[in-house]
N, C-alpha and C positions, 0 to 999 in steps of 0.2 A: 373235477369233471373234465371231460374230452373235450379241448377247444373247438375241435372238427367238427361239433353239434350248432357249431352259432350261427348258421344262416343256411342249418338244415331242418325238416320237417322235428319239431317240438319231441323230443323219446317218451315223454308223458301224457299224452296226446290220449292215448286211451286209459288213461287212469281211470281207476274205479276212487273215490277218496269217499264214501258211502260209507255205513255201516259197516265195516271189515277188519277182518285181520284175526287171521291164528299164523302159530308156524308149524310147517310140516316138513321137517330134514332127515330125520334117519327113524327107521321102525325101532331100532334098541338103540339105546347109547349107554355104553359101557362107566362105570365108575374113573378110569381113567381121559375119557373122554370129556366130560363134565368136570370134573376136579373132584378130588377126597378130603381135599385140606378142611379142618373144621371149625366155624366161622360162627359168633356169637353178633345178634343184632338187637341196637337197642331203637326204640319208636315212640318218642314222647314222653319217656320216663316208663315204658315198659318194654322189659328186657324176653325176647324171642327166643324160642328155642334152637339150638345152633343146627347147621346142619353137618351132619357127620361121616365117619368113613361109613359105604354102605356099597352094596353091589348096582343099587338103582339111586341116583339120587337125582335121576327125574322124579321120580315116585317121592321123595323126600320134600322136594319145594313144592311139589303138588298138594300134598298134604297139610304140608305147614301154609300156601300162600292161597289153596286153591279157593277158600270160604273167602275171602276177602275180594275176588273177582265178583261183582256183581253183574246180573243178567238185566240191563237196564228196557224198560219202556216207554215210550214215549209219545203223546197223542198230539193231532196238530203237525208234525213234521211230515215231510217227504219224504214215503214210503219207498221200499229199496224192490219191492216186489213190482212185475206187473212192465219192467226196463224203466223204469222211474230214473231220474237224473238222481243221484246219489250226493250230488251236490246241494241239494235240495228245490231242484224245480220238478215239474211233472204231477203236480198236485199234493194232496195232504193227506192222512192217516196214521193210522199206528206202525210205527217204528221201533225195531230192538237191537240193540248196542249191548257193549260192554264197558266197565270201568272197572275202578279198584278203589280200595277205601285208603289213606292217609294218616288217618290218625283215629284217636276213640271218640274224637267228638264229631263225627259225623262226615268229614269233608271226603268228599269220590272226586276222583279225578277221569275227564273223560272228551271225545272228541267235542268242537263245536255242532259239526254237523249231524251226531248225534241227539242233541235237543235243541240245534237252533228253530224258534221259533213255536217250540211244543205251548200246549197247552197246560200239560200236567205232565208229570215224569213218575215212576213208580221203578224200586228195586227193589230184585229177590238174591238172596244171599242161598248157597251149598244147595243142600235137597229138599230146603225149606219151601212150604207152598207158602209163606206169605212174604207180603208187597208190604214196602215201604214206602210211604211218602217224601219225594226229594224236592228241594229246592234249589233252583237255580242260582245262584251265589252270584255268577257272570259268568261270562263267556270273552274268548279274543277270537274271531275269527282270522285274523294275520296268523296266527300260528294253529287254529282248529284245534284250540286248546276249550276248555270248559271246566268249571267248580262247580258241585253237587255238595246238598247238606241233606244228609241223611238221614229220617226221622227214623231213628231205631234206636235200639238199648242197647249200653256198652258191648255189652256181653253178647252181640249178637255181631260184631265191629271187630275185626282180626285185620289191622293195618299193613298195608305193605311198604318196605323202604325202598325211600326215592336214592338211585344211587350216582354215580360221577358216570356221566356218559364221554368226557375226557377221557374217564380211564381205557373202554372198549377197544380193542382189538379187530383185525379184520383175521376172521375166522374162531373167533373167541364162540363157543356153545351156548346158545339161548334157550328158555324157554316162554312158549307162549300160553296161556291160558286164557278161554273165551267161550263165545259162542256163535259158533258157527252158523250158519243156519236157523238158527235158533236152539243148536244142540250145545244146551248148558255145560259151563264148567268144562269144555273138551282142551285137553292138554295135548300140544304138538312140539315139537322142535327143529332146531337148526342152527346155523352160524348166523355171525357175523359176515355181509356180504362183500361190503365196502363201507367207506365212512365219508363225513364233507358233502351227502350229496345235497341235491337243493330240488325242493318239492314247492309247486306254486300251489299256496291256501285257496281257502274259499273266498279269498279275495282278487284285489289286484298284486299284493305281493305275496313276494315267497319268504318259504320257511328257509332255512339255512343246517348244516350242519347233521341233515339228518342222517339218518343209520338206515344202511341197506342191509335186508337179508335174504336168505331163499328161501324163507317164509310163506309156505302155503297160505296166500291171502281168500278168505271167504267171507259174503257177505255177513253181519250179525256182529264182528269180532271187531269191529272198532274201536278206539275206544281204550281196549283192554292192554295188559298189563304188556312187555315185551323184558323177560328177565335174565339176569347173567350166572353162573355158575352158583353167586355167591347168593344168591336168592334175593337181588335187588333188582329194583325195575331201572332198565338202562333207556324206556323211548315207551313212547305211546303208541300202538300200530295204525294208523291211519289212510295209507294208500296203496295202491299196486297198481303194474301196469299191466293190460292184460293182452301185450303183443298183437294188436288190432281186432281181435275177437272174442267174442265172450265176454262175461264178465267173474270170469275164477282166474286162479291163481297161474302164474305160469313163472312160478318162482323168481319172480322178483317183488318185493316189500317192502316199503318203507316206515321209519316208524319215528315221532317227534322227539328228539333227542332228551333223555333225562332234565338236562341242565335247563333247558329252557323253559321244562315244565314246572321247577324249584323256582326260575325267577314269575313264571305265569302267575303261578300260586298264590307266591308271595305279596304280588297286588294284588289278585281278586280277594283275597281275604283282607285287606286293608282299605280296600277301596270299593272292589266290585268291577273295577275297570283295570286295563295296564295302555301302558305309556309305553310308545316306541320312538325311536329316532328315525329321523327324514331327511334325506339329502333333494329327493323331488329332479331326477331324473330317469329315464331307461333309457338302455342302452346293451349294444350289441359285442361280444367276444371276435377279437380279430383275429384270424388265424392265416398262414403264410397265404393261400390263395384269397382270400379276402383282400389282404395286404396289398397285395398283388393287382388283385382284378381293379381297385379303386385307387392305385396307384399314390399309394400312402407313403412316407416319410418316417415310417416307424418298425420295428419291430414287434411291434405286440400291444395290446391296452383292449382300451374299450373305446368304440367309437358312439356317442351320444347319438339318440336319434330323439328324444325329445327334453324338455325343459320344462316342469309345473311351472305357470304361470303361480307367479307372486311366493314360489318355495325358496329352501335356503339358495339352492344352485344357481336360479334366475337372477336372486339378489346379491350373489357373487361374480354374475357375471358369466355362467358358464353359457355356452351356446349350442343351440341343437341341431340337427338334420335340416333340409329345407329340399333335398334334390329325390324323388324314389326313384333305387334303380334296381334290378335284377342281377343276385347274384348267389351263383350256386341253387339256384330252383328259388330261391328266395326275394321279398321286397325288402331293400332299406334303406333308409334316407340318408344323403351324401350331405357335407359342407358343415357336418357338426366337430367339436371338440373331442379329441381323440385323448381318454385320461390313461396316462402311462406310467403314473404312482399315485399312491397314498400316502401321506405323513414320511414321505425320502423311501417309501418301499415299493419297487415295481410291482405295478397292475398291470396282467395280465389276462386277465377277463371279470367279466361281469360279475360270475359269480364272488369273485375276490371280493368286490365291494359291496355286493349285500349281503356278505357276513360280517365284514366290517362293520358294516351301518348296522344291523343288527346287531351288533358288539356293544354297542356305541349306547350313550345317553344325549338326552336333548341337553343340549349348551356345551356338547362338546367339537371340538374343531377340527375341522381337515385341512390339510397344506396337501391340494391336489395339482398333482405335476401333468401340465395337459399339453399334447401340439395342434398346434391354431397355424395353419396358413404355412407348415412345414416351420412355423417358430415351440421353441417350448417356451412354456411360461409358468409362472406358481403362481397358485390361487387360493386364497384362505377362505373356506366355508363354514358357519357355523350352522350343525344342524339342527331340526324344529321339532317338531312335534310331528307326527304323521297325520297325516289328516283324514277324513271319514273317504271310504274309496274313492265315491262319487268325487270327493275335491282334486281327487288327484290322476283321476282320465285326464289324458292330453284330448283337444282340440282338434287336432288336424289327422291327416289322414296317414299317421304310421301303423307301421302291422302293429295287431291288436295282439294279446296274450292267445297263445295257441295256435294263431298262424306264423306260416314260415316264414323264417328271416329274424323273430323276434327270440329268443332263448328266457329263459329263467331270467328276473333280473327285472320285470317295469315293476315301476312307482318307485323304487329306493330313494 
């Protein structure tokens, strides 16, 4: 991500991260455009139909994946209709998303802000008129991830494969499937936009790693599947920005990268819950006029602007901001620790380290290389658990997530 965004107005600022997401890229895409090579998939001990040379093989994954997208409902949640926070403030009602199913026993995968807080959830599968009863499994709102258990019959259950979002390419062919508006089962497409980028959850922290497209995003399609040639799901589509107006697409998308949604998974079906790691700072990307304007000693890093009380970083020592000053349109607080590596590898901005931390497990350790007072110094952190948002608001008066001066990047 463009260090030039660190102490500029937030690029995410009008996100939609609501009920949303299809992709809309090209009205035909050619067989050479999409791939022809043909690809056998297997899903829990049952083996998928490959997908083969064809003239359309959008129409291919369509067909083979499109029953597995389910048209999700949900009562009790914040409604996307009516300018509703999409976040989930602005009151409650019925809400409709998208997901996709996993495996034959039932498990859908699908945004948090999708069912956070419903009271009953109901899926309908292809052109079927009937609802099924789901159940909430868990949710992580850090990554606006969700498990659904599906009360339906095998045979009513066409899995979709979760694939290596490592693998993705920028420009790689996607397909999306969803429901737009509430218009079921609509298939769209497009690329891969970029990659790495970093989307802030329905929390205090951000996602990492995710996948940008030109994905026509629309309300309804959250939730739902985001697929690569080879008919696997490479990301969850969860948010867009909508260029400060409206709330449709204005072809940029983002979408929760595969990988993360395989480790999501794998605790909420083990536990109910997942576990992240915590370093318990935020902080700011330094870019040359930053550097500049506060008359730094460094060429690059992240410069601290606050410290959790009682987190790993506090209890290593690390120190935060104490001065606000004005810089580049922006507020941020001066006299903090400026971190200019991780583990002997230069850090370069903020984002660097909450993908690291997000990499990371609790009890594993950082050797952060920081300048204090134009000295450097190493600092060994081990980090925590994350804590419930609320524990990990700072106290004092640094810009808050969304105002200017503060980037992608509090609570890590």
């Amino acid at each position: 991500m463009n260090q030039t965004s660190s102490f500029r107005q937030m690029i995410l600022a009008a996100m939609l991260g609501g009920l949303v997401v299809a992709v809309l890229g090209f009205a035909a895409v050619s067989a050479g455009l999409i791939g022809s090579t043909e690809t056998t998939r297997t899903i829990t001990g049952t083996t998928t139909a490959p997908v083969s040379e064809s003239s359309n093989l959008v129409n291919q994954i369509y067909e083979r994946d499109g029953d597995g997208v389910g048209f999700i409902t949900a009562s009790g949640v914040a409604s996307e209709s009516g300018g509703m926070d999409p976040f989930g403030g602005g009151g409650s009602g019925t809400a409709t998303g998208s997901g996709f199913v996993i495996d034959t026993d039932g498990h859908m995968v699908t945004n948090d802000h999708v069912v956070s807080g419903s009271e009953s959830v109901t899926v309908r599968f292809g052109n079927s008129d009937t609802s099924y009863d789901a159940e909430v499994m868990g949710t992580d709102p850090s990554t606006d991830l969700a498990l659904l258990k599906v009360d339906a019959p095998a045979d009513k259950l066409n899995p979709l494969e979760i694939g290596d979002s490592d693998q993705a390419k920028v420009g790689d062919p996607v397909v999306a499937i969803g429901n737009p508006f509430g218009l079921d089962r609509t298939v769209t497409t497009g690329i891969v936009s970029a990659l790495q980028r970093e989307i802030q959850s329905t929390t205090a922290y951000s996602i990492s790693d995710v996948i940008q497209t030109d994905a026509a995003i629309n309300p309804g399609n959250s939730g739902g599947p985001l697929i690569n040639a080879d008919g696997q799901v490479i990301g969850v589509n969860s948010q867009i920005a909508t260029g400060g107006g409206g709330n449709g697409s204005v072809g940029i998308g983002f979408a929760v990268p595969a990988n993360t949604v395989t480790d999501v998974v794998e605790q909420l079906k083990e536990s109910g819950e997942v576990t992240h790691a915590f370093l318990g700072i935020s902080g700011t990307s330094l870019d040359e006029q930053s550097i500049e304007a506060l008359n730094l000693k460094v060429e690059g890093g992240v410069l601290v602007q606050e410290v959790t009380e009682g987190g790993p970083a506090a209890e290593a020592g690390i120190k935060g901001g104490e001065t606000p000053v004005t810089v580049e349109g922006g507020q941020v607080l001066t006299g903090g620790d400026v971190i200019t590596g991780v583990n002997g590898d230069r850090t370069t901005s903020m984002e660097d380290v909450v993908a690291l931390v997000n990499e990371s497990e609790v009890g594993d350790v950082f050797e952060l290389t920081i300048d204090r007072d134009g000295q450097t110094e190493t600092v060994e952190v081990t980090l925590g658990e994350r804590p419930s948002e609320d524990a990990a608001q700072p106290d004092s008066g640094a810009p808050q997530p969304g105002e200017p001066g503060l980037p992608p990047g509090f609570g890590q």
